[in-house]
C-alpha positions as CSV (number, residue, x, y, z in Angstrom):
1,X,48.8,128.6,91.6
2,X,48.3,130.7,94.5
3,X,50.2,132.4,96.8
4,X,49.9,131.7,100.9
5,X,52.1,132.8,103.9
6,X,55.0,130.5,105.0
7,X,53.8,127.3,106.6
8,X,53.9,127.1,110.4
9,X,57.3,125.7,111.7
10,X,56.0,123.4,113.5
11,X,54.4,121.6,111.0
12,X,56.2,118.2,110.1
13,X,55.6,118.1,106.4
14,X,53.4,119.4,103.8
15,X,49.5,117.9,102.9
16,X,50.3,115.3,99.8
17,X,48.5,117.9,97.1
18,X,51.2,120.3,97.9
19,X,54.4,121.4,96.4
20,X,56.7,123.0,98.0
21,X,58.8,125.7,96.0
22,X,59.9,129.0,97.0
23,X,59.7,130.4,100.1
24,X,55.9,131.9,100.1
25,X,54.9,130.0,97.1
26,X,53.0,126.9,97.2
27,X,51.3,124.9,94.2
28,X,48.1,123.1,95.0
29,X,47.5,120.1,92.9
30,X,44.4,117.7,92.7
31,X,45.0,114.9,94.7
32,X,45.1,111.5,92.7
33,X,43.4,109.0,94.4
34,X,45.9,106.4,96.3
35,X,44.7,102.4,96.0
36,X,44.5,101.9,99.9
37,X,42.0,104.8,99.9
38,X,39.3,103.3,97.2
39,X,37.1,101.0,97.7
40,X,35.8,100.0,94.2
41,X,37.6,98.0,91.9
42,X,38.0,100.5,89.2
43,X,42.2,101.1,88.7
44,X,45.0,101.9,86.1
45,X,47.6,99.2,85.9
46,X,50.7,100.8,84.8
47,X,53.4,98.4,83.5
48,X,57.4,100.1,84.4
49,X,58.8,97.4,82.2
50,X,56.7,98.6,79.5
51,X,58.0,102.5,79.7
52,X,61.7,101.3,80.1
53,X,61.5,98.8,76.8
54,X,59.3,101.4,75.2
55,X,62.8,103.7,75.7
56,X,65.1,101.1,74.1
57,X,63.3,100.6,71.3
58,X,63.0,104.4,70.4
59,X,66.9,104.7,70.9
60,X,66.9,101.4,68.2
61,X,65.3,103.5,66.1
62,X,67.9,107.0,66.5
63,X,70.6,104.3,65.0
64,X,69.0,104.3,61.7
65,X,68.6,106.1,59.0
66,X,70.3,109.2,61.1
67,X,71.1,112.0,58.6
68,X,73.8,113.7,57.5
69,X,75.9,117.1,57.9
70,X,74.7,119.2,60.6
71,X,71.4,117.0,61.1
72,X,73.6,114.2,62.3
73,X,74.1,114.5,65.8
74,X,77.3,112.2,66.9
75,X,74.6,111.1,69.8
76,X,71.3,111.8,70.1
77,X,69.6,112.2,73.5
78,X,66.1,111.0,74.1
79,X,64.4,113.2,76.9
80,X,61.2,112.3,77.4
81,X,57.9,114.4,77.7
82,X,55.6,113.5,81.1
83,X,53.6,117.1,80.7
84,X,50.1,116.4,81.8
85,X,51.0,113.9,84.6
86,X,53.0,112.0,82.4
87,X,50.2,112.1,79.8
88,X,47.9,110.2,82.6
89,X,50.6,107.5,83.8
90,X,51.8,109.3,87.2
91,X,54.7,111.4,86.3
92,X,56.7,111.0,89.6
93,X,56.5,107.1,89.0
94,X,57.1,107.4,85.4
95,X,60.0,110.0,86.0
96,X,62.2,108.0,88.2
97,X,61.8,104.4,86.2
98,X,63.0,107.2,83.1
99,X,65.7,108.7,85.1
100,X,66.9,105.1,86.9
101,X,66.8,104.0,82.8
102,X,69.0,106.4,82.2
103,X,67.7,108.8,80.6
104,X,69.6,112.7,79.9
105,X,66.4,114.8,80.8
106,X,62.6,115.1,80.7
107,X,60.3,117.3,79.3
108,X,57.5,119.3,81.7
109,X,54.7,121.9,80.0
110,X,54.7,123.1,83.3
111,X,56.5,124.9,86.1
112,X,54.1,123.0,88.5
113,X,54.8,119.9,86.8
114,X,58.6,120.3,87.4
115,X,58.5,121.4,90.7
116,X,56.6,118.2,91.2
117,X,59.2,116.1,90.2
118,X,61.7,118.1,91.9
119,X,60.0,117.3,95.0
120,X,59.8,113.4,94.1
121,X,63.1,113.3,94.0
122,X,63.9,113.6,90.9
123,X,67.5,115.0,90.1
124,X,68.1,114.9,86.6
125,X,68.0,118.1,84.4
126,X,64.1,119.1,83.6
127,X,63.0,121.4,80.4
128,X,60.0,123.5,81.4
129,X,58.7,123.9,77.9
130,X,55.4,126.3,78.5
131,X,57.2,129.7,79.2
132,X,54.7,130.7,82.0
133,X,56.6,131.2,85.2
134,X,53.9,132.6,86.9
135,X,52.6,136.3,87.6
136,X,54.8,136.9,90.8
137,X,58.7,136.7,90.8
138,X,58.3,133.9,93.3
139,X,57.4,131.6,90.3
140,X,61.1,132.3,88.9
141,X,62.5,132.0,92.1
142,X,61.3,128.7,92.4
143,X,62.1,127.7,89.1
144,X,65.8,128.9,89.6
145,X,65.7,127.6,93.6
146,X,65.3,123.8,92.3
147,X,67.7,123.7,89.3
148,X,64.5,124.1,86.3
149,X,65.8,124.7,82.7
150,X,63.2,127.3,81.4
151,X,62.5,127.8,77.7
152,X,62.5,131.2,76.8
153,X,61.3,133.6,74.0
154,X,60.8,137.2,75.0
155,X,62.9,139.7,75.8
156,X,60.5,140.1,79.2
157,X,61.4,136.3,80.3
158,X,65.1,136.9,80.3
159,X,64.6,140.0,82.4
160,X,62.7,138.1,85.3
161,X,65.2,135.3,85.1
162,X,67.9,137.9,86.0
163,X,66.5,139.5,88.2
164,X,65.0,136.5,90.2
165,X,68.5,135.0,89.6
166,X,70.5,138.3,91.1
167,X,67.9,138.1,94.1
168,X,68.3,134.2,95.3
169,X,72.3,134.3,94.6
170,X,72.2,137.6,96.7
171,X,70.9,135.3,99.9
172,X,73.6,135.5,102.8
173,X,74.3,131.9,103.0
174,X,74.8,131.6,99.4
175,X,79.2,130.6,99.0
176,X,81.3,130.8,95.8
177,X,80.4,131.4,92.7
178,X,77.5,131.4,90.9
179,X,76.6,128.7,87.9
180,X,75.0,130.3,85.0
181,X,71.6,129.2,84.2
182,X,70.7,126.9,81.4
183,X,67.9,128.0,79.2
184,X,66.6,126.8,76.2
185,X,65.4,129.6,73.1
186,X,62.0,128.7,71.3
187,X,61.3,129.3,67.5
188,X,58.4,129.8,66.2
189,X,58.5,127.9,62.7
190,X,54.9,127.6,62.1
191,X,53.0,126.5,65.0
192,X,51.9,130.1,65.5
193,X,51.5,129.1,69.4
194,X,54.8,129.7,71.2
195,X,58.0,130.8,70.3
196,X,60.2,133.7,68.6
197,X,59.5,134.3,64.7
198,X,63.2,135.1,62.9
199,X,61.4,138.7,62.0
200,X,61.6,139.9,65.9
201,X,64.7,137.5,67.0
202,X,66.7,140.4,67.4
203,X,65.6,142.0,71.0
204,X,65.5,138.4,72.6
205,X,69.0,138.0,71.3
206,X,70.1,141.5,72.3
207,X,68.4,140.3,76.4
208,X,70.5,137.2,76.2
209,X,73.6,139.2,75.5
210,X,73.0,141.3,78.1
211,X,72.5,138.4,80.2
212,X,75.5,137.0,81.6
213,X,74.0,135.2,84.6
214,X,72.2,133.2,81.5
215,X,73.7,130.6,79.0
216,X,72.2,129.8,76.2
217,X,72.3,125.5,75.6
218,X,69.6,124.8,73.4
219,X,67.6,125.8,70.3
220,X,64.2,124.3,70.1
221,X,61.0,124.5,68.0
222,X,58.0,121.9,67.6
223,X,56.8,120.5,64.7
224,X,52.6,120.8,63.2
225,X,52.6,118.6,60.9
226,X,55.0,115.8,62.0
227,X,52.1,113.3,62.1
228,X,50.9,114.0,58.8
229,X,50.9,111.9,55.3
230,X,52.5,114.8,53.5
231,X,56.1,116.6,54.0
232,X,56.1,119.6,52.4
233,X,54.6,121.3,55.9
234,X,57.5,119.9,58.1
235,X,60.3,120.6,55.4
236,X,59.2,124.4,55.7
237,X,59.6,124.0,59.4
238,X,62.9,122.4,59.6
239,X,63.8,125.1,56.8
240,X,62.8,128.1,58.9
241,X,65.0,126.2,61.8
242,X,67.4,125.9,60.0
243,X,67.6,129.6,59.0
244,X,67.1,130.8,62.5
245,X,70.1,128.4,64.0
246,X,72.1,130.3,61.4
247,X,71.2,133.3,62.5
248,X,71.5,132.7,66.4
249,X,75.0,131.5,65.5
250,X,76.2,134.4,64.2
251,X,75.3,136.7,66.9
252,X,78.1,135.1,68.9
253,X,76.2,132.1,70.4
254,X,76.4,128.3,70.8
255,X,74.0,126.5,71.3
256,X,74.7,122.9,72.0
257,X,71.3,121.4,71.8
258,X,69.0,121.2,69.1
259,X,65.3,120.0,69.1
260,X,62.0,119.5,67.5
261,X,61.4,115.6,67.1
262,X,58.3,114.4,69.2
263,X,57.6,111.3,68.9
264,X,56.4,111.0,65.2
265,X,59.2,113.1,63.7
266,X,61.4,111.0,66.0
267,X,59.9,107.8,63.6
268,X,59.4,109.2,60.3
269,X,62.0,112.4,60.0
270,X,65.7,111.5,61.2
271,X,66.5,115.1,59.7
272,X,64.6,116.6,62.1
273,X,66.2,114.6,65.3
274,X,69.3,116.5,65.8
275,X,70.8,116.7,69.8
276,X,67.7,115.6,71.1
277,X,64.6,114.4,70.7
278,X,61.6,114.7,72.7
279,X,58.7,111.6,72.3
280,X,56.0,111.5,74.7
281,X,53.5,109.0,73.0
282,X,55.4,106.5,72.1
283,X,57.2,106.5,75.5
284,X,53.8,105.4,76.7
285,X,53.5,102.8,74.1
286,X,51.5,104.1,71.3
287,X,52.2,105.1,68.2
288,X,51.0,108.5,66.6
289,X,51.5,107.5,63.5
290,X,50.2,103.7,62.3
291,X,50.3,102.9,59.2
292,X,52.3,105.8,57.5
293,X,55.4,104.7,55.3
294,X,58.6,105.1,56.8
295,X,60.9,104.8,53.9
296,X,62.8,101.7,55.3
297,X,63.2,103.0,58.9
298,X,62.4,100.5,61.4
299,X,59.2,100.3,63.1
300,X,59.8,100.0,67.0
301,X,57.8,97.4,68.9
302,X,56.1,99.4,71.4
303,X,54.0,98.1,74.5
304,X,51.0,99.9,76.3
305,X,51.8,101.3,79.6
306,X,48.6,102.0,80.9
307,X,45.7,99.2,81.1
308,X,42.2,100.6,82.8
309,X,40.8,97.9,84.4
310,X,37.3,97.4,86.6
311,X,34.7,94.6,87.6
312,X,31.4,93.6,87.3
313,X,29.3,94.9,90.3
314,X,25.7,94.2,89.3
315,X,23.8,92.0,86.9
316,X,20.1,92.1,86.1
317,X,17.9,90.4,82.8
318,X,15.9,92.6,81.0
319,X,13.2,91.4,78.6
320,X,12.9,92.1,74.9
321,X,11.9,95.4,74.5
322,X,13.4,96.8,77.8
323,X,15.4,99.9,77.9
324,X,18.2,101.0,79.4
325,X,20.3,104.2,81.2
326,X,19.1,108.1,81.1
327,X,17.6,108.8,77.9
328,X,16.4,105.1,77.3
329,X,19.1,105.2,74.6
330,X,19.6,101.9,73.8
331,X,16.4,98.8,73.9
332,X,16.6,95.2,74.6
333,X,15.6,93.2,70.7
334,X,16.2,90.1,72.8
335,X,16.0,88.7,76.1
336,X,19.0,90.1,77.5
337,X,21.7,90.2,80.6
338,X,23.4,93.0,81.2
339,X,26.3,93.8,83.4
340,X,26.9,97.4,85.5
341,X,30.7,98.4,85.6
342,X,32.1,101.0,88.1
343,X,33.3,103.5,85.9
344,X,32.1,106.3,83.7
345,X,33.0,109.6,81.8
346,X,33.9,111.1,84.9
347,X,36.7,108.3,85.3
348,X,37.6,109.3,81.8
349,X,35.3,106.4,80.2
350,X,33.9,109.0,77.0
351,X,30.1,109.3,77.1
352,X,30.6,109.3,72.7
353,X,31.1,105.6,73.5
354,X,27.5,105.2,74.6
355,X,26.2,102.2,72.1
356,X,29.5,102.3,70.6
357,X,32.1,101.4,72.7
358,X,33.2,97.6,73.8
359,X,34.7,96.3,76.7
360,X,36.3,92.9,77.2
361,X,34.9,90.3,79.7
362,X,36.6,86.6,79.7
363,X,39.1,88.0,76.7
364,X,35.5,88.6,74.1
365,X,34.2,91.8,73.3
366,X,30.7,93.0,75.1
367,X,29.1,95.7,73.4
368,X,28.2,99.1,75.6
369,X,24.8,99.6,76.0
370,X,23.1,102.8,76.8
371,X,24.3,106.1,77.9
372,X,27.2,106.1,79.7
373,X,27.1,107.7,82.9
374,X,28.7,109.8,85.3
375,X,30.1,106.9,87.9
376,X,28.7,103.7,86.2
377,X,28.3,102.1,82.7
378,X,26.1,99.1,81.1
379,X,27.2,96.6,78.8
380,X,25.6,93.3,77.2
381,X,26.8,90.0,78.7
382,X,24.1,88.2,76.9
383,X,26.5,86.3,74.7
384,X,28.8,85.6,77.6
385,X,27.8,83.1,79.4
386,X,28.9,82.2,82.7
387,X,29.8,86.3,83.4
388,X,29.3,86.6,87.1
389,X,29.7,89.3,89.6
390,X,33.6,90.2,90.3
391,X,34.4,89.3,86.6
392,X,37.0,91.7,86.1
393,X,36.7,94.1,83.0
394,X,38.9,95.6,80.5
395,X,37.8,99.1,79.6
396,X,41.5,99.7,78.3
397,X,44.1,97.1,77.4
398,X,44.9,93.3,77.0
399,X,42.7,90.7,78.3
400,X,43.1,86.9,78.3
401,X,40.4,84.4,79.4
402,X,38.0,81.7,78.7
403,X,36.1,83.2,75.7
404,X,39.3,84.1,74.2
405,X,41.6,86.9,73.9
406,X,41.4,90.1,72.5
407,X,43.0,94.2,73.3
408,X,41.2,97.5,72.9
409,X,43.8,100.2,72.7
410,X,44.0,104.1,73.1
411,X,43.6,104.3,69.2
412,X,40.7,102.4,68.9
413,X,39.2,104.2,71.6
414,X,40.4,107.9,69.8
415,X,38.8,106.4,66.4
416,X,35.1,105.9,68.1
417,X,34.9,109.0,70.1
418,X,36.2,111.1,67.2
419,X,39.4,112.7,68.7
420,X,42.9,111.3,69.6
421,X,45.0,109.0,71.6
422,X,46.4,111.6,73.3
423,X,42.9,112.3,74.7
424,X,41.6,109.3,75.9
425,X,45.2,108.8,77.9
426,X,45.3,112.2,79.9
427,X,41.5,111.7,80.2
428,X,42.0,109.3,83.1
429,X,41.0,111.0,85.4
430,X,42.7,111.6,89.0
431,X,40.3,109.7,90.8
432,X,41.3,106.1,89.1
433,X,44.0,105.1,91.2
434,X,46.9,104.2,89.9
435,X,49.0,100.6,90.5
436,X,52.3,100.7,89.5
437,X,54.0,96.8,88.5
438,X,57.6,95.9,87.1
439,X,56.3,93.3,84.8
């Protein structure tokens, strides 16, 4: 973020890459490319339909298996995460197909990210789940301005709130009176990243009492381990939860929210869903935990969102014993035809797939060959024949076509670079242009 003057009057409306907030605040955000702007094929074909049966399937799932005693909740909420541009989808597009689905809320890391989605239009309630707020009070004030739920967990966060709080409700044209402001309390159970411990609870409790202007609605923590093939980790967490819901309790408040459930907790731990839940990779239609047991609870039937999808642009034969890309990584042991793609590691396209990683052409596999570059990457068409310029390519996703059919997914792609779906899916970068389709 930076700070600017105001802009001019006479200026009709703000450039695309900028949010508008509070009054001398502006956040400047990379501009993602727009399809009508590009002129090679390379794109991310994001299926709506997808995100909103994604949804219904993970409220299938909050039926079963729900809990008991104080971790039943009578109805859970599902609010979505769409931090880091909705984990690569778009997160305006993404946000209103959520909201229009009818969703309570959504999740944001970020003040920027909310503000974002304030200025798409979004009007349902938005968690900003980082904390950060900015340097200068005119972060707060635009937090407060466009109706942001802020977690909290120092005694120093709760003071800015007030006082930014106190300074917009003090504006002239400001009528009636003044609605308290929601904010959520973090725990740290574990993580060791964010959050209060129970050992220093007390001064963050003592700034919400003195507060008024602030209402406490929900409790939250986030789980380490949820992911994992053991329990013990996550049954500490939820303990030391437990503990500290206790304990805000009997200071005298309420909250009516509870949360720590992303999305594997959300599958595998229906103690731990409480109020609300918060998935963000299965929303997107992957899920973080394949193949772990989950003691009878059903197994939602997710789809992929996001499909990266390119063309063939050149084609050249090389003879046996040709190399080919920097490095002169990879060599021909047969005659062989190979096919240039417009995309590389800079479009998110990992360079640890160089001689590793696959694409589909015709619905069958064709091996990367070579380094992968910056802007363009190789692959063998030798065993494809017939593959002709304009064949359109499936770096990531579903493919059907004459030499069959066949899917590469985030996973797969997480397994051969060595890190994790998460990754590869916020690794698309802003310059892939994203297409948006119902079906």
């Amino acid at each position: 973020m930076r700070r600017t003057v105001p802009t001019h009057p006479a200026k009709s409306r703000l450039d695309e890459d900028e949010i508008p907030t509070a009054a001398t605040l502006r956040v400047l955000r990379p501009r993602r490319a727009s399809p009508t702007d590009v002129a090679r094929p390379t794109r991310a074909e994001i299926n709506l339909a997808h995100v909103r049966h994604n949804l219904r399937e993970l409220e299938a799932c909050l039926g079963e298996g729900a809990g008991t005693g104080a971790a039943r909740a009578a109805r859970t909420e599902v609010w979505p995460v769409l931090k880091a541009d909705a984990y690569g989808h778009g997160a305006p597009a993404i946000a209103r197909t959520l909201e229009r689905a009818g969703v309570s809320g959504l999740c944001v890391a970020l003040l920027e990210e909310g503000l974002e989605l304030r200025n798409a239009g979004l009007g349902c309630p938005v968690l900003v789940m980082g904390g950060y707020y900015g340097r200068h009070r005119d972060g707060v004030e635009a937090l407060v301005e466009h109706n942001l739920t802020p977690v909290v967990y120092e005694a120093s966060q709760i003071e800015s709130l007030v006082s930014a709080l106190r300074y917009v409700r003090s504006a002239p044209d400001r009528n009636g009176p003044a609605e308290r402001l929601a904010v959520h309390l973090k725990v740290d159970t574990g993580m060791a990243r964010l959050g209060v411990t129970e050992a220093d609870i007390a001064p963050v409790l003592a700034a919400l009492r003195q507060a008024p202007e602030l209402e406490l609605v929900g409790l939250m923590t986030h789980l380490a381990c949820a992911d994992g093939e053991t329990l013990e980790h996550t049954d500490e967490q939820l303990r030391r939860f437990a503990s500290v819901d206790a304990l805000v309790r009997r200071a005298g408040f309420a909250p009516r929210v509870r949360h720590a459930a992303n999305s594997a907790a959300l599958l595998q731990r229906p103690d731990a869903r409480f109020e609300l839940v918060r998935p963000g990779l299965a929303i997107y239609g992957v899920d973080p935990c394949p193949g772990l047991p989950r003691a009878g609870l059903r197994s939602p039937r997710l789809r992929p969102v996001m499909e990266v999808v390119t063309e063939i642009v050149a084609l050249r034969d090389v003879p046996e014993g040709a190399c080919v890309g920097y490095g002169y990584t990879w060599k021909a042991a047969r005659p062989s035809r190979i096919a240039t793609i417009p995309i590389g590691y800079a479009d998110g396209l990992s360079r640890a797939l160089s001689n590793r990683g696959e694409v589909l052409v015709g619905g069958r596999r064709a091996p990367i060959v070579g380094t992968v570059s910056m802007d363009l990457t190789m692959v063998d068409v030798t065993d494809l024949p017939g593959a002709a310029l304009r064949e359109p390519v499936v770096v990531l996703g579903h493919q059907r076509g004459r030499f069959g059919e066949d899917a590469i997914g985030s996973a797969e792609l997480a397994d051969k670079t060595g890190t994790i779906a998460w990754e590869c899916l916020t690794s698309i970068s802003r310059r892939v242009p994203r297409i948006y389709r119902q079906a």
